[in-house]
N, C-alpha and C positions, 0 to 999 in steps of 0.2 A: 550220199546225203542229199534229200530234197528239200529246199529253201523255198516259200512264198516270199519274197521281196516289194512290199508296196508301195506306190507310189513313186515310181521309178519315171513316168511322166504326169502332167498334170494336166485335170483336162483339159486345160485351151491349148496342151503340147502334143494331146490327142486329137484334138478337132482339128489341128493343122496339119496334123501325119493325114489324116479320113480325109481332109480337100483335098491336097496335094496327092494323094494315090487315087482317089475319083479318078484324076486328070493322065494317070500314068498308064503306059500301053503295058499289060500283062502278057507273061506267057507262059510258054510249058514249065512245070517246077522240076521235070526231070534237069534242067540244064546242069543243075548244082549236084545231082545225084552220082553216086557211084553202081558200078553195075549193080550189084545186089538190091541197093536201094531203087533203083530208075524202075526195076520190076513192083515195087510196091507202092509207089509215088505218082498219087494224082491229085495235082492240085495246082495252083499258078502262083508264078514268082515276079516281083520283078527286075529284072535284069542286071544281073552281079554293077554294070559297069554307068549305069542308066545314074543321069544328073541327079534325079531325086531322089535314087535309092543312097546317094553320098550326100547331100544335104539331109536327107533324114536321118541319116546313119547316125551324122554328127551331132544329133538331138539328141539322139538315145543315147550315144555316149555319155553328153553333156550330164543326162539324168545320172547316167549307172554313176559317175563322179560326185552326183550331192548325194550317193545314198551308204551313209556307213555300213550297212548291213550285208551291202553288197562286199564289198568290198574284204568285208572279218570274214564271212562265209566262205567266196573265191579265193583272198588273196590274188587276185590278176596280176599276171607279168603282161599277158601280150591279148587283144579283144578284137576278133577277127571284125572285119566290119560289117555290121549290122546287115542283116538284107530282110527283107518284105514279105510275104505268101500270103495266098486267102485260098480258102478252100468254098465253092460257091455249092450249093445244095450237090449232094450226091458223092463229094470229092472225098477224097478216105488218105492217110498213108497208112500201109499195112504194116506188121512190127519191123525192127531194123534197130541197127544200132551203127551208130555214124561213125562217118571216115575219122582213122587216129588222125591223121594229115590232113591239115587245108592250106592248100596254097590263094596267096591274096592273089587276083587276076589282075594281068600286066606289072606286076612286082617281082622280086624277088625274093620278096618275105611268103613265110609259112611257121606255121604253128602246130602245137600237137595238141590235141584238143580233149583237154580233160574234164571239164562241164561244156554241160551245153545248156542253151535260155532260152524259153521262149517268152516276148513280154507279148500281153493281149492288147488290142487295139478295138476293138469290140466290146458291148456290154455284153454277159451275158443272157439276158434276159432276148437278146436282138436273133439269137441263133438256136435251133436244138442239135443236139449232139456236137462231133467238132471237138471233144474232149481230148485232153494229151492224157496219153495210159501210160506211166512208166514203171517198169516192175526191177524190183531191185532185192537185196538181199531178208529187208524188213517186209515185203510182201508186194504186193500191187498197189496202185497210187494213181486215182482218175483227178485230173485237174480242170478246174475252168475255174479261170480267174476274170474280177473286175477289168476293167478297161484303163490301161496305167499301170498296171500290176504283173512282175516279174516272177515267173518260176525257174529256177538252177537244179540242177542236176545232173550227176555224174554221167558222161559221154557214155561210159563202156554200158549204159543200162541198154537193156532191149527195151523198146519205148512204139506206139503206135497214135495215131489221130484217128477216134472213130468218124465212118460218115458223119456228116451233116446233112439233117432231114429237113432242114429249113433254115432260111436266112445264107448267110455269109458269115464265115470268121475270118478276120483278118489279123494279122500278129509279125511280130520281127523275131526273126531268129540269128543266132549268131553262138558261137562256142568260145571257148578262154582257156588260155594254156595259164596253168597256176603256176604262183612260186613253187606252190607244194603237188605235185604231181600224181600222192597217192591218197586216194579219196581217205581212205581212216583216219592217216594221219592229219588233212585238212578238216575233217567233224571232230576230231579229239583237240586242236588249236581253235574251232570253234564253240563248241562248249566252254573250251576253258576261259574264250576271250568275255564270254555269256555269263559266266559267274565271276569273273575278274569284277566287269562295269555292274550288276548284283549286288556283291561286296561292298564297291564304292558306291553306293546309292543309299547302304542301310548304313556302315560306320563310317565312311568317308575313305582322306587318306590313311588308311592303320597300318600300319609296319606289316601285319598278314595280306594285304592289299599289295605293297610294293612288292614284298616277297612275290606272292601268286605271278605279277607283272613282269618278274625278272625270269621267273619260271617261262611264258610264255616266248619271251624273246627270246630265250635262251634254246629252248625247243625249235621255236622259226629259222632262226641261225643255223641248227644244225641239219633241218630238213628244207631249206629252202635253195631255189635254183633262181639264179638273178641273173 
């Protein structure tokens, strides 16, 4: 299931991530890579452990938590912390499909990573190409979003960044271990959550409204991992 999610920063939470990573030293984006991926991966990161990729981390956090959408789509248990890349003219990642495991660096926390996000930090109007391609069971799926605006989708897709033939794209990515683990069953708890708040918008609370409501929790309960 691929989810547009907008508005996930705003833009003076944008123009503050674009100063603050002006000012930040980049590097190779292979660092985060696993073997398979480090062969298809060229682009810059900045640095799992670097001051400002943890203060900006915590912005984008701060967003994913005001935005309900996020939230009925993923259900998150665990949000690995945010990190950085830009791809500067020429930089490409070739397809791949990311590590089940991430471990947090100097923790002892890890996650299994059942979506993955990328938010844009960039307009697109500023870069050509730099698309996220992700192909999944409904077909292929080229993405370039607004600047502030979140795309999720399922980890296990094979997924690639074409070049960039101009400008820079810059964006935060990060993965989420769900309550719900298996993608169907998290897009069949999301439709449903979809036509639950539907229902309550055309007749209110109606006894088919609680019903639908008991339905959903009761499904969560029995496919959720806490």
């Amino acid at each position: 299931m691929l989810v547009h999610i907008p508005n996930i920063l705003t833009p003076a939470e944008v123009d503050h991530c674009r100063a603050e990573l002006e000012e930040t030293v980049w590097v190779d984006g292979r660092v985060t890579a696993g073997r398979q991926s480090a062969e298809a991966k060229f682009n810059l990161q900045v640095p799992e452990d670097a001051p400002q990729a943890r203060a900006l981390g915590d912005i984008v956090l701060k967003g994913l938590a005001r935005s309900a959408l996020f939230a009925s789509a993923v259900l998150p248990l665990k949000v690995f912390p945010p990190l950085f890349n830009r791809y500067d003219t020429g930089m490409r990642f070739d397809a791949h499909v990311d590590n089940a495991v991430r471990f947090v660096t100097g923790t002892p926390v890890r996650l299994r990573t059942d979506v993955s996000a990328t938010l844009f930090l960039t307009a697109p109007e500023d870069y050509d190409g730099g698309e996220l391609v992700v192909q999944d069971t409904y077909g292929t799926h080229s993405v370039k979003l607004p600047a502030g605006d979140m795309v999720v989708y399922p980890s296990t897709s094979l997924h690639n960044v074409t070049p960039v033939t101009r400008g820079s794209r810059w964006a935060s990515f990060f993965w989420i271990q769900s309550m719900v683990r298996d993608d169907g069953k998290r897009s069949l708890l999301f439709d449903l959550d979809e036509a639950i708040q539907g229902v309550r918008q055309t007749i209110g609370e109606h006894p088919a409204a609680v019903q639908l409501t008991g339905v959903y929790h009761n499904l969560l309960r029995r496919w959720a991992d806490t």
